[in-house]
C-alpha positions as CSV (number, residue, x, y, z in Angstrom):
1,X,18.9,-55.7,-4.0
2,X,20.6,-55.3,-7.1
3,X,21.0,-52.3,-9.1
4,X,21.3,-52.8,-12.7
5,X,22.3,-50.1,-15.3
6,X,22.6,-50.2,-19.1
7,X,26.0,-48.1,-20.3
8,X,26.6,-47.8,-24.4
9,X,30.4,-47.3,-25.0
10,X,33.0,-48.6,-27.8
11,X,35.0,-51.2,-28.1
12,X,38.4,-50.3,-27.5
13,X,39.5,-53.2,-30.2
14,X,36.9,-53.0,-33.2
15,X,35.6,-49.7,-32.5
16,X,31.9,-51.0,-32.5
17,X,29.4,-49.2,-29.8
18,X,28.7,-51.5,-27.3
19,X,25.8,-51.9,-24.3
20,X,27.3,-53.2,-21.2
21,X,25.2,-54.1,-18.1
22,X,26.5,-52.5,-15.0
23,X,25.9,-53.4,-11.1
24,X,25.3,-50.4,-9.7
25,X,25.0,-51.7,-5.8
26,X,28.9,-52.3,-6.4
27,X,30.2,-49.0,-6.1
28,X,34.2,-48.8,-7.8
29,X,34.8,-52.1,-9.3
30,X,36.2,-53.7,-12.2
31,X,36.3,-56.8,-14.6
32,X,36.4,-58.0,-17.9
33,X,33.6,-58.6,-20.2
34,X,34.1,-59.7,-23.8
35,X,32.7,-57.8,-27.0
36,X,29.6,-58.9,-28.6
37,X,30.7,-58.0,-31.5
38,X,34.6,-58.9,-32.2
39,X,34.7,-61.2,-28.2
40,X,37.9,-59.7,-27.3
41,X,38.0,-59.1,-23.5
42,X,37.6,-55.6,-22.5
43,X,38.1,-54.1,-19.2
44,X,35.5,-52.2,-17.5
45,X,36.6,-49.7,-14.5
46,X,33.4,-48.1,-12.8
47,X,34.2,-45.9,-10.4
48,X,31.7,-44.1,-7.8
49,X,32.6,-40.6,-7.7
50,X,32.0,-38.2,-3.9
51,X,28.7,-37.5,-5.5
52,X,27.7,-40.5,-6.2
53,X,27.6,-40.5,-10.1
54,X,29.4,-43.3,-11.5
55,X,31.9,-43.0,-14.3
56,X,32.7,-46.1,-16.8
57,X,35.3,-46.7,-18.9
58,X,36.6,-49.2,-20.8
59,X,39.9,-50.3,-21.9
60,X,41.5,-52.9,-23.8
61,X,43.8,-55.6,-21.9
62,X,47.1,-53.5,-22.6
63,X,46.2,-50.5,-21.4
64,X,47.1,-49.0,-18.4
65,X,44.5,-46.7,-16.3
């Protein structure tokens, strides 16, 4: 069953706050997902923490995390 989770952030390009949809039932994952608002690809990290809250963050291409 999936799991689906709205997450506002910023883009890391334009600066603009952002709503990305995540898939909970995934645990730690990543991928790329472009801005609505200036479509420059971002790159989202969730990762599932021992307690099972997830933490999101998102990254332009060039960064390193």
């Amino acid at each position: 069953m999936l799991s689906l989770e709205e997450h506002q952030g910023t883009c890391p390009y334009c600066g603009e706050p952002i709503t990305v949809l995540l898939d909970l039932s995934q645990g730690t994952h990543s991928y790329v997902e472009d801005c609505q608002v200036c479509c420059r690809p971002i790159s989202i990290s969730v990762t599932e923490e021992e307690d099972g809250s997830l933490s999101v963050s998102l990254h332009d291409e060039n960064s390193t995390f």
